[in-house]
C-alpha positions in Angstrom: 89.9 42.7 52.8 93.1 40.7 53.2 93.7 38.6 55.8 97.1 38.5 57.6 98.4 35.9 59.4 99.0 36.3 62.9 102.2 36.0 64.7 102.4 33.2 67.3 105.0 31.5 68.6 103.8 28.4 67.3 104.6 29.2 64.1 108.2 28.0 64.5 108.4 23.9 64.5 112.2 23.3 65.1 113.4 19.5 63.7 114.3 16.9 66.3 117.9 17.0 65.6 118.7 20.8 65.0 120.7 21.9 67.4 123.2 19.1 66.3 122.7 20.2 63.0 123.5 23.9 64.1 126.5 23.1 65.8 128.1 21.0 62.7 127.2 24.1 60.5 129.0 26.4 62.7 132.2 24.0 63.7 132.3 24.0 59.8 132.0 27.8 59.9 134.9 27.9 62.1 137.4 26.0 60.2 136.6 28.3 57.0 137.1 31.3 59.2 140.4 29.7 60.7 141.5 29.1 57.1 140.6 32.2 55.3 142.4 34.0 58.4 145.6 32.3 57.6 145.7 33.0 54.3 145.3 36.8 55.2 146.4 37.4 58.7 143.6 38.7 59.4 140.2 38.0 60.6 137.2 38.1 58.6 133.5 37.6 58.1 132.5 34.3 57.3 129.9 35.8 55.3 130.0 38.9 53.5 133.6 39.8 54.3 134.3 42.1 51.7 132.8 45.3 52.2 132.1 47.6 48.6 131.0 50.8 51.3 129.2 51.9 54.8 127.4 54.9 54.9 125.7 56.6 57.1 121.8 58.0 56.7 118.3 57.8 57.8 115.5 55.6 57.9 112.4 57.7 57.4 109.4 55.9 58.8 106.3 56.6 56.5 103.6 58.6 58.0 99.8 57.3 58.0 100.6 53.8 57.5 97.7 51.3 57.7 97.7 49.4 60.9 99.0 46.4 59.6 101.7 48.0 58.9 102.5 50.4 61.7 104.0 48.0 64.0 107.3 47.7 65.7 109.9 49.9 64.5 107.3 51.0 61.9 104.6 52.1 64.5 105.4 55.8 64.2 107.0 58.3 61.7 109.8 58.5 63.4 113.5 59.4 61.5 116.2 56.6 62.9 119.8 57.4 61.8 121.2 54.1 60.5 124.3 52.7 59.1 124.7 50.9 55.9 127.3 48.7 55.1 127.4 46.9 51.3 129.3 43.6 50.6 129.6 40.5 48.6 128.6 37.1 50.1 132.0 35.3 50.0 134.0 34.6 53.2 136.9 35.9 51.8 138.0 38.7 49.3 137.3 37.9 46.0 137.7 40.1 43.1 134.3 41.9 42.4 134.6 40.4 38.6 133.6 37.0 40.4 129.4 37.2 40.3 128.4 36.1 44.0 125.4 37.4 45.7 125.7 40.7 47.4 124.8 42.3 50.4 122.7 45.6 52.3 123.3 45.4 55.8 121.3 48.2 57.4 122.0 49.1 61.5 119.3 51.3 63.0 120.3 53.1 66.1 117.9 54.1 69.3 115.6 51.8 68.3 113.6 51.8 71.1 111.4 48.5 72.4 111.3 45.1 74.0 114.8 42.9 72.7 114.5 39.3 71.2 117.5 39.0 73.2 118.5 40.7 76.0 121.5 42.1 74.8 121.5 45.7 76.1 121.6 47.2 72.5 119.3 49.7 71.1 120.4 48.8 67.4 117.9 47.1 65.0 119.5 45.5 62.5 118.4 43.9 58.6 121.0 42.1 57.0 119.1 41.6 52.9 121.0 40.0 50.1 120.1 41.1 46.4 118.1 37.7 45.8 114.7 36.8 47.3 115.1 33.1 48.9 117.7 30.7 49.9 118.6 28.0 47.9 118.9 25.9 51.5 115.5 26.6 53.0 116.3 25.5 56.2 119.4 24.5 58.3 119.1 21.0 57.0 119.8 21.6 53.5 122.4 24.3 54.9 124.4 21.1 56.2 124.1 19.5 53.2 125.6 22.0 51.1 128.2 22.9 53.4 131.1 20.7 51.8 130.2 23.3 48.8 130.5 25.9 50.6 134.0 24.7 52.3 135.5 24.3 49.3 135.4 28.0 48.6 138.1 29.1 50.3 140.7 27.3 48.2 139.4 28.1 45.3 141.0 31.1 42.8 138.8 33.6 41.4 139.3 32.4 38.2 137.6 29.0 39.0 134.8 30.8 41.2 134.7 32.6 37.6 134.4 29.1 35.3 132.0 27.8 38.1 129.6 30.6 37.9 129.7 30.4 34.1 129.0 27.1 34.0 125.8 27.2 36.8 124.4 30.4 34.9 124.0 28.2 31.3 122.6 25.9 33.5 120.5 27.8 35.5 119.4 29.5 32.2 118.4 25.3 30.0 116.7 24.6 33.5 114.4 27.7 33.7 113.1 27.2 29.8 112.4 23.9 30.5 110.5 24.7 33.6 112.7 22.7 35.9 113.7 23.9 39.4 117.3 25.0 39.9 118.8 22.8 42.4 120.6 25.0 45.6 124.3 24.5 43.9 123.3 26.0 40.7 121.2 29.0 42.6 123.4 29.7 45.0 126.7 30.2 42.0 124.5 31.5 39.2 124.3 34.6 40.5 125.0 38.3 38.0 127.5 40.7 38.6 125.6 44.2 38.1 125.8 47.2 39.7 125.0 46.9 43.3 122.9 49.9 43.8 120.5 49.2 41.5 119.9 45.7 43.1 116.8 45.4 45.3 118.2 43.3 48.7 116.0 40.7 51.0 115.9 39.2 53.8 114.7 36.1 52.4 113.7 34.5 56.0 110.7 35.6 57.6 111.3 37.8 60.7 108.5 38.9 62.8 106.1 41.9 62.4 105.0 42.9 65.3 101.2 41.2 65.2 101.9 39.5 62.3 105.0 37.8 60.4 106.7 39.3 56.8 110.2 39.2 54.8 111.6 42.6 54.5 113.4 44.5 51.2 115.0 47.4 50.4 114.1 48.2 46.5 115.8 51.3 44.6 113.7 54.7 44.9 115.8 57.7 43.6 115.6 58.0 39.7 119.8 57.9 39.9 119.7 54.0 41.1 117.0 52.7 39.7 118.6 54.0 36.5 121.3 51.3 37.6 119.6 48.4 37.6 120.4 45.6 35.5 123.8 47.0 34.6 126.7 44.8 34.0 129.9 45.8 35.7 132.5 46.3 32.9 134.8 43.3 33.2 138.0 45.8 32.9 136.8 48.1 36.0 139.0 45.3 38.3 138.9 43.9 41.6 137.7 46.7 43.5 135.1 47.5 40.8 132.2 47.6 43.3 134.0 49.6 46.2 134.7 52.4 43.1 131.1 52.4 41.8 130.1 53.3 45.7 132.5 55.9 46.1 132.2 57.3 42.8 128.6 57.5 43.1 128.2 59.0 46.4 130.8 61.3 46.0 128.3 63.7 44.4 125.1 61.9 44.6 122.4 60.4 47.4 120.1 57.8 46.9 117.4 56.1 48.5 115.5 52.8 48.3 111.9 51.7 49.8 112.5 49.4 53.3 109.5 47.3 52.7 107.3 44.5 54.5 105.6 41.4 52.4 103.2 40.4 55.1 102.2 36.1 55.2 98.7 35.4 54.3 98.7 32.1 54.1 101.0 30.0 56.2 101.0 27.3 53.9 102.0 28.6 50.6 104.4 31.1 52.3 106.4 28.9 54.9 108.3 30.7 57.7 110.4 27.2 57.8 111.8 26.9 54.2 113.0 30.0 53.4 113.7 28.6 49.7 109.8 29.1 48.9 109.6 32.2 46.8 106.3 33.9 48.5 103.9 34.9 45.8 103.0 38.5 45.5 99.6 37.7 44.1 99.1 36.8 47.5 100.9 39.6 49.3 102.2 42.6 47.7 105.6 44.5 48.9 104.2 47.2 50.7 106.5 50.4 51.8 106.8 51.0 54.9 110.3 53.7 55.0 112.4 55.6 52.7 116.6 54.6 53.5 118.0 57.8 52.6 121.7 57.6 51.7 123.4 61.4 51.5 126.4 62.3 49.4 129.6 61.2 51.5 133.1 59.8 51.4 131.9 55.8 51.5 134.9 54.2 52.0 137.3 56.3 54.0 139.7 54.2 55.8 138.8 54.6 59.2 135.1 54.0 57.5 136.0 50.9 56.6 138.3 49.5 59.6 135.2 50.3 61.6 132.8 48.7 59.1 135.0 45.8 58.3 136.8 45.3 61.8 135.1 46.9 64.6 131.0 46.6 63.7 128.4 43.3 63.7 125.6 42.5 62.1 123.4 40.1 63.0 119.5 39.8 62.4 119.7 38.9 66.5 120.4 42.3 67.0 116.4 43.1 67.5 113.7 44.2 68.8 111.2 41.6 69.5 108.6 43.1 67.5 110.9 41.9 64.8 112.4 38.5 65.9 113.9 36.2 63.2 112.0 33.3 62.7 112.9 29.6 61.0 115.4 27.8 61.4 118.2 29.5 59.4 117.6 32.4 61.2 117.6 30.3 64.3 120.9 28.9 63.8 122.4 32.3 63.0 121.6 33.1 66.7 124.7 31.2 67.4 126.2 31.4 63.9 127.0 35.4 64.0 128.2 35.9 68.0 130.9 32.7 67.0 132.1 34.2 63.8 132.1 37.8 65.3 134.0 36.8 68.5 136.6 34.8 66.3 137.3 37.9 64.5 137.7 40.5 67.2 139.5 37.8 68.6 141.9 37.4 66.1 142.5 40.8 65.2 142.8 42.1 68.8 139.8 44.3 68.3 137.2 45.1 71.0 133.5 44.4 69.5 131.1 48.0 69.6 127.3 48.4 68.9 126.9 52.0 68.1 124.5 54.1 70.4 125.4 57.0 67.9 125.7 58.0 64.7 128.9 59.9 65.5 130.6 56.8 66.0 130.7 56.0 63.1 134.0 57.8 61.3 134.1 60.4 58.6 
């Protein structure tokens, strides 16, 4: 029988100097968002600012799910409506023919419980990213590979382009040779493929109720799985991504398994370096609810002005059955509110956490 590992709040061992660290990483935030705000007169994310869709749907919560698994959110069959928004990982608004990481930022409403902070919301959010780990395991490496990271913004597409070329022939002479990739290379070596057939992680470890697990959303339907692995066709132009979505959904629904990998062993699957790959021979991805995505207009515009300009996600927004845990997701507890309250901020918009699916627009 396996054995998981328990969840205790012992498990987190924050560095000496981190909230230094934290606060340089988000200063350094700031001055990206300041500049990428500039160049458009208008506020954005500093992560995942350009959205490809947000939907709305349901999270159907298996029924007769072992007990290691029924916890949390999870402990019932219960149907949560939820809203899904997907992006691309830049700070800025890249054309979709640039390969950058991309994004599945799921909001589940009512979600009813004990907060990790007490923040008056009923909203349960999982913000996944269609690659398993972080190339900076911990906040810091995140420093160190900020000056990469600030650099971004004044870069053209077309180098973003050459860069990525050159890091995935790298990324490719490193693997058959055995070698590890080093975070630079990993983080720009990404594909550019179509994103509903990628499977999306959290690649931190949040907390499962009694125990501790990352969290996925894989494809399910035969129509997006059947999408996987392909290429987006380098003529389809900037807005390739956002035309996939609302092409697709325009007749079609989809859905994709929310999973848990529960830790077994604390050692081999670190909740403090989120760049260690934990090995499924030790823990399997287990299903645990069925996101089910219905035929829609995805990208209406007052969709996306609430999507883009109105709506945050941040893995704070939780239930503490489900409380992030390491120190990236630490530092994101004051990395998100900053970058959110800039934006509203600058674009004169007043911040909302739905309560209700009918807020969010046709």
């Amino acid at each position: 029988m396996t054995s998981y590992v328990s969840y205790s709040p012992d498990l987190e061992q924050p560095i000496p100097d981190e909230d230094e660290l934290v606060r340089q990483v988000v200063a350094a935030m700031g001055k990206a968002n300041h500049q990428v705000a500039d160049k458009h007169r208008h506020g954005l994310r500093d992560a995942h600012a350009k959205s490809h869709g947000g939907l709305a749907g349901e999270l159907r919560i298996q029924p007769d799910l072992p007990a290691h698994l029924a916890q949390g959110l999870f402990a019932a069959p219960v149907t949560y409506p939820v809203i899904v928004r997907f992006s691309s990982a830049p700070g800025d608004l890249r054309s979709d023919q640039v390969p950058v990481q991309r994004g599945l930022a799921m909001k589940v409403i009512g979600a009813p419980g004990t907060r990790a902070l007490d923040d008056g919301f009923t909203t349960q959010d999982f913000l996944l990213v269609n690659h398993p780990t972080l190339p900076f395991g911990n906040i810091a490496e995140y420093a160190k590979l900020q000056d990469l990271l600030e650099k971004q913004p004044g870069q053209s597409d077309q180098q973003l382009q050459l860069t990525g070329a050159v890091a995935r022939v790298a990324a490719k002479a490193l693997t058959r040779v055995g070698r590890p990739l080093p975070p630079a290379v990993e983080t720009l070596a990404a594909a550019n493929d179509h994103i509903l057939g990628e499977t999306f992680h959290s690649m931190a470890a949040l907390r499962y109720g009694d125990h501790v697990a990352k969290m996925s959303a894989a494809p399910r339907s035969a129509n997006v799985r059947a999408l996987t692995g392909s290429h987006v066709d380098k003529k389809a132009g900037e807005s390739a991504l956002r035309d996939l979505v609302i092409d697709f959904f325009a007749d079609n629904s989809a859905e994709y398994d929310i999973r848990a990998q529960l830790c077994t062993d604390i050692d081999r699957m670190p909740v403090e370096d989120a760049s260690v790959l934990w090995p499924e021979e030790l823990s399997s991805h287990q299903t645990v609810a069925v996101l089910h995505l219905p035929a829609q207009d995805a990208y209406s515009d007052a969709r996306r002005r609430y999507a883009d300009d109105v709506l945050s996600f941040s893995p704070w927004h939780a239930l503490e059955a489900h409380r992030p845990l390491g120190s990236i997701m630490r530092s994101r507890r004051a990395a998100y509110p900053a970058s959110s309250d800039f934006r509203h901020r600058f674009n004169g918009i007043e911040p909302q956490e739905p309560s209700d699916i009918k807020e969010l627009p046709a």
